[in-house]
Every structure is written in structure tokens, then in C-alpha cells.
C-alpha positions as CSV (number, residue, x, y, z in Angstrom):
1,X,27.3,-8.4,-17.0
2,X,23.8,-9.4,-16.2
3,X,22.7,-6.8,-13.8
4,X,19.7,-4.3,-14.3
5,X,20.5,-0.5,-13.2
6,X,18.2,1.7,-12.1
7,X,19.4,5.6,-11.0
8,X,17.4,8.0,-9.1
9,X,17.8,11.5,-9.4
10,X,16.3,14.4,-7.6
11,X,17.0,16.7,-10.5
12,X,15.0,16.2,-13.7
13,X,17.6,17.3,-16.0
14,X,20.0,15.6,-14.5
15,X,18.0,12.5,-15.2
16,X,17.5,13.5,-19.1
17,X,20.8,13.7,-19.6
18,X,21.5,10.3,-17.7
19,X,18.8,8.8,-20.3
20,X,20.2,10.5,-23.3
21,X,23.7,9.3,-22.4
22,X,22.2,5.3,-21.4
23,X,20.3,5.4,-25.4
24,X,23.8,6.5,-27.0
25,X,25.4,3.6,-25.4
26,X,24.5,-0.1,-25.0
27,X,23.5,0.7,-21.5
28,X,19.7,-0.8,-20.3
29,X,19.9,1.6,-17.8
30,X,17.1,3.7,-16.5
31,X,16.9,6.6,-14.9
32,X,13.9,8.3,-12.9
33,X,13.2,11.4,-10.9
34,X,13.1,10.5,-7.2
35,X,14.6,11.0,-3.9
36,X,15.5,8.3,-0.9
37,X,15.2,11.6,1.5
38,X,11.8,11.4,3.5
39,X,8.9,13.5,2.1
40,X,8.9,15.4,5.3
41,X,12.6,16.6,4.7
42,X,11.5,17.1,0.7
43,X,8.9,19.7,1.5
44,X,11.8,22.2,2.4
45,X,13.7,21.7,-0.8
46,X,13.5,23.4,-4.3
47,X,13.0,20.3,-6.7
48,X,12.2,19.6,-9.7
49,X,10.1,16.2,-9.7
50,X,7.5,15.7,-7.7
51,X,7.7,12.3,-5.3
């Protein structure tokens, strides 16, 4: 369709598997380890990427 997709994940596994399942398909997606919630917030929270 044209568009570029790009998924953010807080959970890094979660994100392999997203890439895995994008490079089976014909999906350009891409998929990174990241959060939209403030780093303040973050600090609380058992991650596993580091923003």
C-alpha cells in the first residue's frame, strides 16, 4: 500500500518475534524496543529494553 510501519514494543521478545514474523512475510516492517510512557513513569517498571 505505500506506507512504512514502524512498532514499538516495551518487551524485547515481543519485538523478536514481531521481526521474525515481518522477514517470513513481505512485510517492511520494523519493529524496536521502546516505550511512549515518560522515563519517570519507566523507572518503576520491570523491562526489558533500555529507553
Amino acid at each position: 500500500m505505500g506506507m512504512d510501519f514502524i512498532g514499538f514494543e516495551i518487551e524485547q521478545v515481543l519485538v523478536d518475534e514481531a521481526n521474525a514474523l515481518a522477514a517470513q512475510t513481505i512485510s517492511d516492517a520494523a519493529f524496536h524496543c521502546g516505550s511512549f510512557i515518560p522515563r519517570e513513569t519507566l523507572e518503576n517498571l520491570d523491562m526489558d529494553c533500555e529507553i
